[in-house]
C-alpha positions in Angstrom: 73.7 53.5 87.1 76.8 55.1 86.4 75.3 58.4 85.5 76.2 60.2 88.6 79.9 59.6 88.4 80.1 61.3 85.2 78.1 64.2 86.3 80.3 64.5 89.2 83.7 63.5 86.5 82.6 66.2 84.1 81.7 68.9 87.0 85.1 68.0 88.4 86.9 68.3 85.2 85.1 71.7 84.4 86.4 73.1 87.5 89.6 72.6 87.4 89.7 74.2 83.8 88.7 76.9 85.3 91.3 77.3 87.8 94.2 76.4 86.0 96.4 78.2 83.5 95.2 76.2 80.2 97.7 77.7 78.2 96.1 80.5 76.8 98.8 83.3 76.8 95.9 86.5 76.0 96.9 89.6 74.5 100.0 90.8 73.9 101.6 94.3 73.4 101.0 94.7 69.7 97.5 93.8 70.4 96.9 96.4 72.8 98.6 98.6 70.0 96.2 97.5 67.7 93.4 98.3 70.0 94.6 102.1 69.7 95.0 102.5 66.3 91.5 101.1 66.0 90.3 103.4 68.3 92.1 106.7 69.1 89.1 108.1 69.4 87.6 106.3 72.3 91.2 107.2 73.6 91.0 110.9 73.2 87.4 110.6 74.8 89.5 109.4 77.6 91.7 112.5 78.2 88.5 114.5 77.6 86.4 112.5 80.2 89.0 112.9 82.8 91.1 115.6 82.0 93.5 116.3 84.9 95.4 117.7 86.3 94.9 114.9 88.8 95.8 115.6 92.6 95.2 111.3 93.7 95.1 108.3 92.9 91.8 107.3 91.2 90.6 104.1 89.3 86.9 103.2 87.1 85.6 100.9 88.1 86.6 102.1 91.7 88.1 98.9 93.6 85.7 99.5 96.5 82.0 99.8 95.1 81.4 102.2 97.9 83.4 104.6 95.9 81.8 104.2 92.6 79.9 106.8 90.4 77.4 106.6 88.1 79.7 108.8 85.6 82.4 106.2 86.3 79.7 103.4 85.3 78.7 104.5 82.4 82.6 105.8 81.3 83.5 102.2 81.3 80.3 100.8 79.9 80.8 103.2 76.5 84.6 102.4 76.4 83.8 98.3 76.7 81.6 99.5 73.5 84.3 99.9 71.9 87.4 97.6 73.1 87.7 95.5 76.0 89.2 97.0 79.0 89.2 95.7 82.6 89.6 99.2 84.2 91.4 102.8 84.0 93.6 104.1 86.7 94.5 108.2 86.6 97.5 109.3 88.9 99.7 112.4 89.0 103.5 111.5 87.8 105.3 112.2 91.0 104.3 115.9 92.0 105.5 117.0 88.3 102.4 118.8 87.1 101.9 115.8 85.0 99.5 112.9 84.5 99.4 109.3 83.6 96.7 107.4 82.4 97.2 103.6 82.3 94.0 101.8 80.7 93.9 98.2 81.3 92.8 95.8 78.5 93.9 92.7 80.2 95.8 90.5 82.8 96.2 87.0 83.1 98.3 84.2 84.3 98.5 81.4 87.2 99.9 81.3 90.6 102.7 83.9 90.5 103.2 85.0 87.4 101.1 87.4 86.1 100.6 89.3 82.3 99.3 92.6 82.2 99.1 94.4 78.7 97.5 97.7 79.0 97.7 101.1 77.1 99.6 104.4 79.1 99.0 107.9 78.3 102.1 109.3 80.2 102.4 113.7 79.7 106.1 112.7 80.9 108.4 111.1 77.5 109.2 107.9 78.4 112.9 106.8 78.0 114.6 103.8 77.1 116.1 101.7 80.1 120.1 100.7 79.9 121.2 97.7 78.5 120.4 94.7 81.1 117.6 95.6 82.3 114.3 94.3 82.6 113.1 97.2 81.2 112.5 98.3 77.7 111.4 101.0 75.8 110.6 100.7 71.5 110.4 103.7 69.8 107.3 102.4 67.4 105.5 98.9 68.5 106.8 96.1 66.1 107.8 92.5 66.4 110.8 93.9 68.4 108.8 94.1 71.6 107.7 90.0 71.4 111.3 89.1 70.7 112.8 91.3 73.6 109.9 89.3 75.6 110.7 86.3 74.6 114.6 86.5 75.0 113.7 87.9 78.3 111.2 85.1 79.7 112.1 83.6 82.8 113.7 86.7 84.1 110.4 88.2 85.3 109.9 90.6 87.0 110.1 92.3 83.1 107.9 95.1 81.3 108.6 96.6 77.8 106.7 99.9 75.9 106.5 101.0 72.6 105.8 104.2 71.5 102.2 104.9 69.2 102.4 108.6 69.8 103.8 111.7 71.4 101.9 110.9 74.7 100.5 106.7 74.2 102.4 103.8 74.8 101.6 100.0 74.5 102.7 98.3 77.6 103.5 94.6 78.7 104.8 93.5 81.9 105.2 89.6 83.2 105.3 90.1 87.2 
């Protein structure tokens, strides 16, 4: 007699699990460092794949499906083989002759704040930010880059590197 209200309790319950933040903070930048020194080959693959110079803008998966390739498919389909990544966006740096790759493992968050950790090839040396900003740079990735996170929470928008190599960088940002 009372079956149907649980159903509908439980159904309820499940959904709004699903659209709330339950806590779970994801990745973080030394696990997206992590995922490159487990696999800098799948990352040179990368570079190989798509080797630049690149005149626009492009992502894989493309955003509209219109756009997408069957290369593009079955790029990200071998690199999910190998870590998890959400998608790869390839831009020039600002008419410099250079390119940046910035390969997405994960975002996350609820209503307006949002996590992205991601991995950036950049052809251009990143530099450290001044002091007070929301901006900082590591030269290797080490529990410095959670503490300047966490000292830094609640001052969002905020995004820290560290370096891995001459051209890869781990990347966090809280928007």
């Amino acid at each position: 007699m009372h079956k149907p209200f649980f159903i509908s309790a439980a159904l309820s319950s499940a959904l709004l699990t699903i659209g709330c933040d339950t806590g779970d903070t994801g990745r973080n930048i030394l696990d997206a460092a992590a995922i490159y020194e487990a696999n800098p080959q799948a990352f040179a693959t990368i570079r190989q794949s798509y080797p630049g110079p690149y005149r626009d803008f492009v992502r894989v998966p493309a955003r509209n499906p219109a756009n997408a390739t069957r290369e593009g498919a079955l790029f990200i389909k071998q690199l999910r083989k190998d870590f998890p990544v959400e998608f790869v966006d390839f831009f020039p740096l600002a008419g410099a002759g250079k390119d940046e790759i910035d390969v997405v493992i994960e975002r996350y968050g609820a209503n307006t704040s949002w996590t992205v950790i991601s991995l950036v090839y950049s052809e251009l040396q990143l530099t450290p930010a001044n002091d007070g900003s929301n901006v900082a740079l590591f030269d290797k990735c080490d529990e410095r880059s959670l503490e300047w996170l966490e000292a830094h929470h609640g001052t969002e928008p905020i995004s820290v590197s560290c370096r891995i190599n001459d051209y890869w960088y781990a990347y966090q940002s809280v928007q």
